[in-house]
TORLO-887253 format. One record per residue: x, y, z of N, C-alpha, C in turn; residue in three letters. Coordinates in pm, whole numbers, plus 50000, padded with zeros to 5 digits. Example, Ala and Ser with C-alpha at 12.3 -4.5 7.8 and 13.67 -1.06 7.14 Angstrom:
2
513194943150780512304955050780513204967050780ALA/512854977550708513674989450714512905000350787SER/
***
This chain:
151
877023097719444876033087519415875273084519545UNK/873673083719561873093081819641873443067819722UNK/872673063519794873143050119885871883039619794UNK/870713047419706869903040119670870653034619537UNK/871393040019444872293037919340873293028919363UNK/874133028019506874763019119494873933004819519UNK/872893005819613872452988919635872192988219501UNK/871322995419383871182989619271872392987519176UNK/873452988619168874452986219130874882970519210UNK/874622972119308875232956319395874892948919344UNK/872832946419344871822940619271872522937919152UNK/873002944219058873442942718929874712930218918UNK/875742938218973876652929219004876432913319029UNK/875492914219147875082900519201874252893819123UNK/873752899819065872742891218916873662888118801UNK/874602891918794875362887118712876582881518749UNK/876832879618877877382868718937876782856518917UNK/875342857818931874852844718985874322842618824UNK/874292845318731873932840318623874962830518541UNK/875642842118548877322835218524877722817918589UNK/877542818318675877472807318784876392800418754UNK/874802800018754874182793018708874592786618560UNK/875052791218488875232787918352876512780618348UNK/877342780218431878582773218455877892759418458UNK/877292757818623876602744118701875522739418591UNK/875002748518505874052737818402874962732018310UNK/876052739218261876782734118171877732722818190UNK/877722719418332878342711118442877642698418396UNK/876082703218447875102689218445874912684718321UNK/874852691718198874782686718051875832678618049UNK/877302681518074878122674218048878562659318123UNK/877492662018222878112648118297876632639018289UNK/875852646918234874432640018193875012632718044UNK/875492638317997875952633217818876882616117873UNK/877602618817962878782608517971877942601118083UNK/876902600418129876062588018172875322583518132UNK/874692589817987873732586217869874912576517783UNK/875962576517754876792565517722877212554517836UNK/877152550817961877072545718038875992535918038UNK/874752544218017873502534618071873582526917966UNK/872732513617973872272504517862870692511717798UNK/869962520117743868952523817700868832519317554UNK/867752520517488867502519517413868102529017295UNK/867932527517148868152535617022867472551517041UNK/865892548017105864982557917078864972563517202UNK/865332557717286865082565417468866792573517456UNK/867992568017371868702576417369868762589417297UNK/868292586217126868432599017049867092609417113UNK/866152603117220865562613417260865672621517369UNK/867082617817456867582623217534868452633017437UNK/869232626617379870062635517290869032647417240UNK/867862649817184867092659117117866642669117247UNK/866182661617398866842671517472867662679217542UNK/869132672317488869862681117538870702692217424UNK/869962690317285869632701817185868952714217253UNK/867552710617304867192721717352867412723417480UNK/868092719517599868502721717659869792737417606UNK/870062733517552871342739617498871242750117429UNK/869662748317340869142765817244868572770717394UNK/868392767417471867582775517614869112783317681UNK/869942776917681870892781017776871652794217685UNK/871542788317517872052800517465871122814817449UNK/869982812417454869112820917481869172832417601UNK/869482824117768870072832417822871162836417804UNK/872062831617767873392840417727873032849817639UNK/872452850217548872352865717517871542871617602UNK/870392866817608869952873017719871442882217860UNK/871552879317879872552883717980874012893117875UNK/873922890017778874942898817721874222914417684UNK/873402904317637872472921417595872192936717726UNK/871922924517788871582928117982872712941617972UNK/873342932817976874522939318029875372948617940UNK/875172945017825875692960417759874672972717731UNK/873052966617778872262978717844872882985117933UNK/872642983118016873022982718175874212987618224UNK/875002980618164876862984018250877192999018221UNK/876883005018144877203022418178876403029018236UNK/875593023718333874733028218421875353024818561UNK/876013009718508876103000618660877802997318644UNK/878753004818725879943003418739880263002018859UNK/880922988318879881082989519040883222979619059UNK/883992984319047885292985819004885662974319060UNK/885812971919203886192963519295884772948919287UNK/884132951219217882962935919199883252932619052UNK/884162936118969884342932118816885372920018819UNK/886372921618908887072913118940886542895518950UNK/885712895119007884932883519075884402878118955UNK/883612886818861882872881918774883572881418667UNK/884962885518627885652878718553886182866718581UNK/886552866718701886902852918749885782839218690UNK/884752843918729883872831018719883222831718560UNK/883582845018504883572845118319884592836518243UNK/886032833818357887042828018272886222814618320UNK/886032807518385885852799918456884542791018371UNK/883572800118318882482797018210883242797518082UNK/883962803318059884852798217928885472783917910UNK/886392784018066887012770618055885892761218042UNK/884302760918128883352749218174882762745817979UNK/882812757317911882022758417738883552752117664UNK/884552750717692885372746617608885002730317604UNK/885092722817793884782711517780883632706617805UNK/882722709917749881482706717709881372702317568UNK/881922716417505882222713617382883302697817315UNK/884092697017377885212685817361884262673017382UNK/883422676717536882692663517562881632660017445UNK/881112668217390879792665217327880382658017179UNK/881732666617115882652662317034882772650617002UNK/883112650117154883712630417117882602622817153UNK/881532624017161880342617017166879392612517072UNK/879282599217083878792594016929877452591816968UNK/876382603316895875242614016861874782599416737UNK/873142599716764872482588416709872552594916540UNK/872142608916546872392616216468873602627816470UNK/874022632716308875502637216299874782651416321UNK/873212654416247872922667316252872582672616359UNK/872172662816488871972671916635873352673316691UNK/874132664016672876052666216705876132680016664UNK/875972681516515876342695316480875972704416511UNK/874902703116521873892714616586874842720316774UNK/874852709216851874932710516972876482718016982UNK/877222711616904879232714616877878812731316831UNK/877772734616758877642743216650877212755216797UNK/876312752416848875562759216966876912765117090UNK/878032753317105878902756517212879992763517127UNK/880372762316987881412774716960881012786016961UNK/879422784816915879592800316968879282806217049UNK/879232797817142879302807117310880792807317325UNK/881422794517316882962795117314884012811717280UNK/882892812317206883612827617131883292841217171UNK/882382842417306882132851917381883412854817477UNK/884242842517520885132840717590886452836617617UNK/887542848317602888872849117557889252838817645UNK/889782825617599890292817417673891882820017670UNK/892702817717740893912818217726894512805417782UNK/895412800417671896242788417643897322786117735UNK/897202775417791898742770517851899492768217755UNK/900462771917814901702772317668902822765817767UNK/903262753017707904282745917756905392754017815UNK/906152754817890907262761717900908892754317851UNK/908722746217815909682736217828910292743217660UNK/911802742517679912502750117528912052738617459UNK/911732746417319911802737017193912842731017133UNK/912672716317089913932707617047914142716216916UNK/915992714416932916432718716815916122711516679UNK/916182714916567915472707016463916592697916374UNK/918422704916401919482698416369920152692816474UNK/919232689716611919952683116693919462668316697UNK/920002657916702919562645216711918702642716848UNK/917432631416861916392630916949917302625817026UNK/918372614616995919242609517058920192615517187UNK/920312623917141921532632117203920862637417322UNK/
***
């Protein structure tokens, strides 16, 4: 492989580092924008119209996500780079965990309307579902079911 193939492979990598990462930190600011829009004292109409933009806030962000999925299942059998996949799974689990609680946050947030709630809950499962989250699983043995709580 030429030396011009690998910088464009780096390029690749690094654009999808940094997308990944941008989409984390917006999903950051939606969520801590949502839980100071319940904070402030505003109005009925200055709130559900924050709420309506952070609807489209949210069809924009899913927009790049495909955008960037598509990207990249163009792209990635062109652009393999072994030792930079690592990194960007890291910060893929990392956008999984940031879309789970977004999702939870927006959840428990009481939406002027139920149909932009749904819409927005509706918008983060299915990004949620781009990204194999994996569960903490208690370690602690399970109580026996004929043993008394007592005991």
């Amino acid at each position: 492989m030429c030396k011009y193939d690998m910088t464009v492979n780096q390029d690749f990598m690094k654009s999808e580092t940094e997308y990944l990462a941008y989409m984390q930190a917006f999903l950051h600011f939606l969520s801590c924008y949502l839980l100071e829009l319940t904070k402030d004292s505003i109005t009925e109409k200055e709130k559900w119209k924050a709420e309506k933009q952070l609807l489209s806030s949210l069809l924009i962000l899913e927009k790049l996500h495909h955008h960037v999925i598509a990207r990249k299942k163009l792209l990635e059998p062109f652009f393999k780079l072994k030792e930079e996949t690592s990194s960007i799974d890291m910060i893929a689990e990392k956008l999984g965990h940031q879309l789970l609680n977004t999702k939870k946050i927006f959840s428990n947030h009481p939406f002027q309307s139920d149909q932009l709630k749904q819409q927005c809950v509706t918008i983060l499962s299915h990004l949620v579902s781009y990204y194999p989250i994996i569960p903490v699983v208690n370690q602690s043995p399970p109580g026996l079911p004929w043993v008394s709580q007592d005991l």
